[in-house]
N, C-alpha and C positions, 0 to 999 in steps of 0.2 A: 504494500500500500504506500501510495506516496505522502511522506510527510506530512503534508498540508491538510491532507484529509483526515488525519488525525484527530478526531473531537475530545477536546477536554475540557472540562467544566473544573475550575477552582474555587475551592471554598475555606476564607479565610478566618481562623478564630480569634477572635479578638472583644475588645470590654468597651465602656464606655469611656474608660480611665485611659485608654490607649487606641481610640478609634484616630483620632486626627495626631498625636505624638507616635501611633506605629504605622497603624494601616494604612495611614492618607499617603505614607512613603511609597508601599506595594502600590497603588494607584496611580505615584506617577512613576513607577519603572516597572516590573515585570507581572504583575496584575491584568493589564489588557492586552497579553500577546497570550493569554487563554481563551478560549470560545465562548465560553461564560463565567464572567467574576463574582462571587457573591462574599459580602463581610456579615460574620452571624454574629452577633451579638446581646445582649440582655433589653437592651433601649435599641427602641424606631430611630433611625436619622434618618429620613426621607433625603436632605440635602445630601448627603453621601453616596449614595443611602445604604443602610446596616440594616440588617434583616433581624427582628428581634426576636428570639425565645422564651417560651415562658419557663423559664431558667433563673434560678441565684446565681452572682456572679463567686468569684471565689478557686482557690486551688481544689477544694473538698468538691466543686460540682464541677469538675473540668469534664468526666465520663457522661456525666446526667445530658449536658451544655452539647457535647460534642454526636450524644446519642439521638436526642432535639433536633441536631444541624445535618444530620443524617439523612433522618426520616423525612427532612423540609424537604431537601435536595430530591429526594425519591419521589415524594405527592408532586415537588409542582416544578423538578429539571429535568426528570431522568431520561427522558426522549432526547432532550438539547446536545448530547453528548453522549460518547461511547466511555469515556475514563473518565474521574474523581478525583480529585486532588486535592486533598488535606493539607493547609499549612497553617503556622502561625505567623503572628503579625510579627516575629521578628526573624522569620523564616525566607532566605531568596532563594527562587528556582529559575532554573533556565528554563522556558518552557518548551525551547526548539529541543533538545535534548531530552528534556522526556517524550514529545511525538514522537521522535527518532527512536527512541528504549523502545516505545509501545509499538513502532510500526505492525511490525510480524505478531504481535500478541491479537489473542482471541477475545473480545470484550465480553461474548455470549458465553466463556467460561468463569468458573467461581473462582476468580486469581484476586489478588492484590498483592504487593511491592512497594519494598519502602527501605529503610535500616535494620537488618533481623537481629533482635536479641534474643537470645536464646531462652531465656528466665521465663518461670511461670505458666508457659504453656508446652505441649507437646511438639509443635512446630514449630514454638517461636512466636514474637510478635514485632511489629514496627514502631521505632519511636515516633512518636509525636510529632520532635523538635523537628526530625528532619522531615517529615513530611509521607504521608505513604497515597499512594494512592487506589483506587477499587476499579473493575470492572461493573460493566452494569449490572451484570448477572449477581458480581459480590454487595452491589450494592443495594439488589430487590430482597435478595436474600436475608441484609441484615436489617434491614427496613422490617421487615414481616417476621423479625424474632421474636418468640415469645419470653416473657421474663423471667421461664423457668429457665430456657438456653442463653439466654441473654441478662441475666441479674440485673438489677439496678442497685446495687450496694457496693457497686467497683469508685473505686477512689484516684488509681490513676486513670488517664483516660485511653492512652495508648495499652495499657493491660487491658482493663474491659475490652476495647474495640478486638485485640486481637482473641481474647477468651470469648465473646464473640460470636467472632468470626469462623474460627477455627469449629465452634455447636454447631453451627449450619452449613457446616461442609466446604468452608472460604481457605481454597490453600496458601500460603506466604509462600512468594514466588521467589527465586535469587537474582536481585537484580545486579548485582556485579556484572564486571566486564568480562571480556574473554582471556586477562590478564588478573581475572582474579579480582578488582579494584572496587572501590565504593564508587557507585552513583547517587547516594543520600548520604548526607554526613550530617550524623544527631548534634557534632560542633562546630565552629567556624575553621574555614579553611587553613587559616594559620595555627590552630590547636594541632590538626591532622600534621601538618607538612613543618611542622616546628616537634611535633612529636610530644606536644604539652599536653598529653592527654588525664584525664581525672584515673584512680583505680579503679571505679567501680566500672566505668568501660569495660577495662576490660576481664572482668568476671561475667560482664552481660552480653557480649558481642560474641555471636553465634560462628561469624566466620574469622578466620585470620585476616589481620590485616597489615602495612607495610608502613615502614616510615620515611619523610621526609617525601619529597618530592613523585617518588611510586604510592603513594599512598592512594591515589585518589585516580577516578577516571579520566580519561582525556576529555570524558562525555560528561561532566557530571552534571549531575541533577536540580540538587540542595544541599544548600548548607544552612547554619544554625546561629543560633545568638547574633544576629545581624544587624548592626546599629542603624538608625534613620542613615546617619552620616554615609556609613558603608555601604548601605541599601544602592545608594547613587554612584559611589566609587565603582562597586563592581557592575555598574552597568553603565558606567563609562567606560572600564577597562575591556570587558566582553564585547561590547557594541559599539564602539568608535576608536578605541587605541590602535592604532596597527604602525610595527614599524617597517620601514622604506621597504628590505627587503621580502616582508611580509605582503606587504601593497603590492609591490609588482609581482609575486606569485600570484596572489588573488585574482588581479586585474585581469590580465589575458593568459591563456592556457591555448598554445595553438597544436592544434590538430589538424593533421591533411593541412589545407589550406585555409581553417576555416578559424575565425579565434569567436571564443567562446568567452561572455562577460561571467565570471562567478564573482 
């Protein structure tokens, strides 16, 4: 499938206390290069506009909030798009690079992909921070969970979604590269490739992973703890930096006789 055709629907969690200090960042950089953007939140802001649930805000209702943001997405998007995309508001994605990840993927299978940690479930589950996203098929599925497979007394929210997911038959996909690499990193780029990483990574992180510079995909996806500030840096760096030698490879590629603009 080509790229472009790739539908994705993003949906970003975020509060009242950080809709115009996080989110309004993701709106002016990689928030409308997804097919549909939505900001779920506890309060209506029409001028934004934030989609509100009937949700306490809070770290203790982050599962309840994001179970709420779920279920909205499924009653009134789930035609709009083939993939889901969970982030938070201090969360940046490349979104040509997940089209790209998802090309060859089956949306009418129970997948979803994201960061796998290993902890707590059978499979595994995705972090939050980095962002996971569903197929539609994962996302009818966990829509229509009942609360005996689906609890509501989970307290993180990336645990519940993947305990879950995992009751209604939703497998966690690998989305690493063919060199083995993260395409979602639960922390910021320079945590990964500076090798700053917390302990409890890695007690929770399911697959091996590499330091410094191999850490990460050529492809990547997301990264984590993302400041307003850096929100814009890495989407000047990604989307307008190039140096000389990089511009004239870009520029023209001649083939036979014919040159071709990439």
């Amino acid at each position: 499938m080509e790229i472009s055709k790739v539908k994705v629907l993003c949906w970003i969690l975020t509060s009242p206390s950080t809709l115009h200090s996080k989110a309004a960042h993701i709106k002016e950089t990689w928030g409308p290069r997804c097919d549909v953007t939505l900001y779920m939140s506890s309060q209506a802001d029409p001028s934004f506009p934030a989609v509100a649930l009937n949700v306490a805000e809070g770290r203790n209702s982050l599962w309840n909030k994001t179970r709420a943001a779920l279920k909205y997405v499924y009653e009134h998007h789930s035609q709009e798009a083939e993939w889901f995309m969970k982030a938070d508001d201090d969360t940046y994605v490349i979104v040509e690079n997940l089209r790209y990840f998802l090309r060859d993927k089956n949306s009418s299978a129970p997948l979803y992909y994201g960061h796998n940690f290993k902890m707590f479930t059978k499979q595994g589950y995705m972090s939050g921070g980095a962002g996971y996203v569903l197929s539609r098929e994962a996302l009818g599925r966990f829509a229509k969970g009942d609360n005996y497979r689906c609890k509501t007394d989970y307290t993180a929210e990336d645990v519940g979604v993947g305990k879950c997911l995992e009751a209604v038959g939703v497998v966690a996909g690998d989305s690493r590269d063919s060199l083995n690499r993260s395409r979602f990193l639960p922390m910021s780029i320079a945590d990964f490739v500076n090798n700053h990483l917390p302990n409890w990574y890695h007690h929770y992180k399911k697959y091996r992973t590499s330091e410094g510079l191999s850490c990460c995909s050529d492809y990547l996806i997301s990264c984590h703890y993302v400041t307003p500030q850096t929100m814009h840096f890495l989407d000047f760096v990604i989307y307008h930096l190039r140096s000389a030698n990089d511009s004239q490879q870009r520029r023209y590629k001649l083939r036979s006789n014919q040159t071709i603009l990439v």
